[in-house]
C-alpha angles and dihedrals in degrees: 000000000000092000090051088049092043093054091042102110091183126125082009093123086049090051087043098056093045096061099047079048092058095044099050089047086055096052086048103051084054091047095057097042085060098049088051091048093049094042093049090051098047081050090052088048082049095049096048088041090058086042101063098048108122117206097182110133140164138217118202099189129211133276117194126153093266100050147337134213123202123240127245142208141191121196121210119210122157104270096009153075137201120187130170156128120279092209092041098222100115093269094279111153121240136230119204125174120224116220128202095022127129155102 
């Protein structure tokens, strides 16, 4: 009986095509589990990356015998932010005359 079974070729191409099928599957389903992990861990790098931008500035101003304009700055913490005027007077431009000046 075992050597009847073992000469049946019938139903082989069947057998065949399930297991390329699994092991393709298989090679597929860690395939997949390595792109995700790789992918999770380039969005972490991103999120950190965008994060740590710091958006803090500063504006001296200017200062000329005709006028003058106070400088400004922001400063950028997570979760906070700090604006003002480096003169503190509200950010209101100056005009100063000069005397004694000329050709």
């Amino acid at each position: 009986m075992l050597r009847k079974l073992w000469k049946d070729e019938a139903g082989t191409v069947g057998l065949e095509y399930i297991l390329v099928a699994t092991i393709a599957s298989l090679a597929l389903v860690v395939g997949l589990a390595t792109v995700g992990h790789a992918l999770n861990n380039e969005l972490t790098e991103l999120a950190n990356a965008i994060l740590k931008i710091d958006q803090t500035y500063s504006y001296a101003g200017y200062s000329t015998c005709i006028g003058s304009a106070n400088g400004s700055f922001t400063t950028d913490a997570p979760g906070t932010s700090t604006s003002g005027n480096l003169a503190g007077t509200g950010g209101a431009a100056t005009v100063v005359f000069c005397t004694g000046v000329g050709p």
